[in-house]
N, C-alpha and C positions, 0 to 999 in steps of 0.2 A: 325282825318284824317291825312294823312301820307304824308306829305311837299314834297314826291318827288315823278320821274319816275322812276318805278324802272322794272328790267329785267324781263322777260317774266317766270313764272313759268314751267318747261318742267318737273316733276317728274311725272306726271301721267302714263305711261307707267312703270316704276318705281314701283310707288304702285300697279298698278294691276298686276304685276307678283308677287307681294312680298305679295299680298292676296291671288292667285291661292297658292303660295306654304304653305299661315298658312295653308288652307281650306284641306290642302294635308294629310291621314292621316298619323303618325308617328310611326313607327315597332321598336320594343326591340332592335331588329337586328342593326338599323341604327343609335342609340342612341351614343354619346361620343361626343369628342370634339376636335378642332387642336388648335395648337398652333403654333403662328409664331412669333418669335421675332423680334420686329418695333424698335425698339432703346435701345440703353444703354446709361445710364448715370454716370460717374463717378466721383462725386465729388472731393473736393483733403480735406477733412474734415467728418465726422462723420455725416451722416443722420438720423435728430431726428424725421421728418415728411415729408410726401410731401402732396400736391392738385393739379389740376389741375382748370384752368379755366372752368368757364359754356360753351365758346366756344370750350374749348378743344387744343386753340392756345396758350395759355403759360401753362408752370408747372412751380410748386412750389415746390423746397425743403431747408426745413429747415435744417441748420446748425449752432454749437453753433457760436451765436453772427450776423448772420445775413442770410439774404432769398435769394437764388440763384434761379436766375428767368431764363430759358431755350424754346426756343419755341416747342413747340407741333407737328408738323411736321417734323424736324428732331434732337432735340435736343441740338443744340447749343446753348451756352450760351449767354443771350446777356446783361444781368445787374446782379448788387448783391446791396439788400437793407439791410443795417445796422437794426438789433432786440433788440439788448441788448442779456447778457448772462443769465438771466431768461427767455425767449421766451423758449417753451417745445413743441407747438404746434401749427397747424394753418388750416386756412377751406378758402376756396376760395370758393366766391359767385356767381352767373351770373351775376351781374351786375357790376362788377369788385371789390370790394370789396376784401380785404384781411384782416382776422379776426384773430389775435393773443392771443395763449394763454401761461401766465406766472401762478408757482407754488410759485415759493420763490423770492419776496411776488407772491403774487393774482394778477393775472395782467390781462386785456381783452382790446386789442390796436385793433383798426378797421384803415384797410389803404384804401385808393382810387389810385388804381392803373390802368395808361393808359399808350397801347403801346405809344410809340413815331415812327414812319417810316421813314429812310431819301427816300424822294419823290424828284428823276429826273427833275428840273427845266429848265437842260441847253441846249439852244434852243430855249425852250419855250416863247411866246410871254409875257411880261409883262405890268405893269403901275409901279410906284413910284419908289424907289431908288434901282437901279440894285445893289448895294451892302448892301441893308437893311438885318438888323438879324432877322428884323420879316415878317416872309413870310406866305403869304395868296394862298393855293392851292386850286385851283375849279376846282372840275371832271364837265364839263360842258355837254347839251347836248340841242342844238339849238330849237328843237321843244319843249322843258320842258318847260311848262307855270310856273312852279315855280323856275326853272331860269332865265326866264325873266324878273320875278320877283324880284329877287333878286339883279339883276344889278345895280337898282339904289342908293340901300345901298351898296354894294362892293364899288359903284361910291364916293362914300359921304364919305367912310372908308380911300380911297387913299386921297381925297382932304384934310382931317381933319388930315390923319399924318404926308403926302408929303412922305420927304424921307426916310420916319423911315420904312415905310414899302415895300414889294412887294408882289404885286398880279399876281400870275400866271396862266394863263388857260391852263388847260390839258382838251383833248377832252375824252367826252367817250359817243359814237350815242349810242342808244338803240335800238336793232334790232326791236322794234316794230314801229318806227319812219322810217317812209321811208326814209326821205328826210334829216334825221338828220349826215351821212354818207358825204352827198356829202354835206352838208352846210359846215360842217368842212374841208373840203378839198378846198373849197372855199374862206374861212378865211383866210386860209393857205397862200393860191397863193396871195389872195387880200396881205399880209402881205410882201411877196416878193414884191410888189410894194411901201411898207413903209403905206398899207391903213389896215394895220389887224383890230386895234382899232374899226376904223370907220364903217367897213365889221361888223362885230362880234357885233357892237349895234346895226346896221339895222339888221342883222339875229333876235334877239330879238325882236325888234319892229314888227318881221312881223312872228314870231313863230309859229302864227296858221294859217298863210297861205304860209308858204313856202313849193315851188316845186321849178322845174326847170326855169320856165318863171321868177318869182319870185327872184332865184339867181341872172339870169341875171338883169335884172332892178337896182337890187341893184348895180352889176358892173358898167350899165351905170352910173348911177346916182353917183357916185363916181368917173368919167372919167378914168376907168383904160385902162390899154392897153392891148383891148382885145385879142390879138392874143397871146400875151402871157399869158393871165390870162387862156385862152382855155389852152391851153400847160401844164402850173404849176399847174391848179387843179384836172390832171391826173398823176402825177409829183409820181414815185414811193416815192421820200424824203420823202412827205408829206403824205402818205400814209403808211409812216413803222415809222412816228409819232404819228399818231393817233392809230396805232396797240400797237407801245411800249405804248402809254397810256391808254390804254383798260388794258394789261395785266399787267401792275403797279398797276390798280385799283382794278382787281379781287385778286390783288396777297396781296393788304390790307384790303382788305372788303368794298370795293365800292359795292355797290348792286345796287344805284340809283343814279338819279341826283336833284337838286346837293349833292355833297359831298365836305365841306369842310375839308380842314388842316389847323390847325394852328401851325406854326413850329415844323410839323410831328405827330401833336396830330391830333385827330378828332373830331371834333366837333361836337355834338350832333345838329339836326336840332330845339329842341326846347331850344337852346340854342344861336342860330344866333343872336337872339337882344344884345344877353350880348360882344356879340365878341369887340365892343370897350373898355368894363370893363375887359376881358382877357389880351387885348391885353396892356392895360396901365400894367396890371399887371406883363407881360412879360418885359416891358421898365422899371419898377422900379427893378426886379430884375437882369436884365442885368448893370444897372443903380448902382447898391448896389455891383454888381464882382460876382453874386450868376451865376453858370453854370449848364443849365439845364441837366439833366442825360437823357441817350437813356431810360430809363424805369423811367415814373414819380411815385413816389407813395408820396401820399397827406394823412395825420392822421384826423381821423374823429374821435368826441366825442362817444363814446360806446354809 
């Protein structure tokens, strides 16, 4: 089962014009093909190989002594992973994987390679240490009963490293969530009164029953000042926050919620229990002077 809420599928219109035109039949006449050139890429070094990702979001070209990683979209470069000067060849997997091959000697190096994202934090409402190196980003989205869920372990994550970390919440409603739009917008405002924290656990608590009546009670019940809390949760601000958080999230591959980060890595959702074992492991190699690179790539036993 799939840990999250995720976006409403819209391609069917999509596929059924994209069956009318297989089912179309196909004349001699109309037979060839176009070409349009999407990007160039110009190394400043000699290209032994390239691949591309199973997503199609990074490529890969080999050069002697090390792998120039470029995104997929428009080509800019954004890391270079040291090979060695035997590396001759390489295969990129779907599941990130990067597969290395050497002639002289016989070499077969498998790498684990994850983008890294710098993800918009400032602003953003947080818990733990405003100047922590280790930061915890969550694509949230109020109605997600499996972010509900998960709040009480984020909870348990701040108390256990204090200042070592921050936890940031970026909204991201799901248009299939009615109410999940204006709860964030609610948070928001409640947050200009110094209550976001407070707002943002009762939203959870009340997940599978919030509306509008619903919001408010929560205001009452937290004494805010309604007349401005009416004002601020209409508040263009807080409304071209939650937008830039939408399109931050579609612009990394947020699909669902939750989604975490962990300093710009993403984390797998059947990997959430391990996040305190990550996370020491990012404190010992900060700990050690080791600097994480924008493109991680990790060696895996063939």
């Amino acid at each position: 089962m799939n840990a999250q809420c995720t976006l409403t599928d819209r391609l069917l219109p999509a596929i059924v014009l994209m069956l009318v035109f297989i089912a179309m039949p196909l004349h001699a006449a109309d037979a060839g093909i176009e070409v349009e050139s999407l990007m160039k890429i110009d190394p400043s070094a000699p290209i032994l190989d390239t691949a591309a990702g199973g997503d199609g979001k990074l490529i890969f070209v080999l050069t002697p002594g090390e792998v120039i990683v470029y995104t997929g979209a428009d080509g800019k470069e954004i890391d270079r992973i040291p090979v060695g000067q035997a590396v001759t060849r390489l295969t990129a997997l779907k599941d990130g994987r990067l597969i290395l091959f050497g002639n002289a000697p016989p070499t077969l190096d498998i790498l684990k390679v994850d983008r890294i994202y710098e993800i918009d934090t400032a602003g953003r409402a947080f818990k733990g240490g405003e100047d922590a190196r280790i930061i915890l980003a969550v694509f949230d989205d109020y109605q997600c009963p499996y972010c509900s869920r998960l709040e009480s372990r984020l909870d348990q994550l701040v108390q256990d490293y204090g200042d070592q970390v921050k936890l940031v919440i970026k909204h991201f409603p799901i248009p299939s969530h009615r109410f999940a739009y204006r709860a964030a917008m609610a948070a928001l405002a409640a947050g200009n009164q110094e209550k976001f924290w407070e707002f943002h656990a009762a939203l959870f608590e009340n997940f599978n029953a919030l509306d509008d009546k619903k919001i408010q009670e929560i205001a009452e019940s937290l004494s805010l000042d309604r007349e401005r809390f009416e004002k601020d949760r209409n508040a263009p601000e807080s409304r071209a926050i939650i937008i830039q958080d939408m399109q931050e999230g579609q612009r990394i591959g947020v699909r669902g919620t939750p989604t975490i980060f962990l300093n710009g890595k993403k984390v797998d959702n059947r990997d959430i229990s391990r996040l305190p074992e990550m996370i020491d492991t990012l404190l010992e190699k900060q700990a050690s002077g080791s600097k994480a690179p924008a493109q991680h790539a990790e060696k895996e036993a063939p």
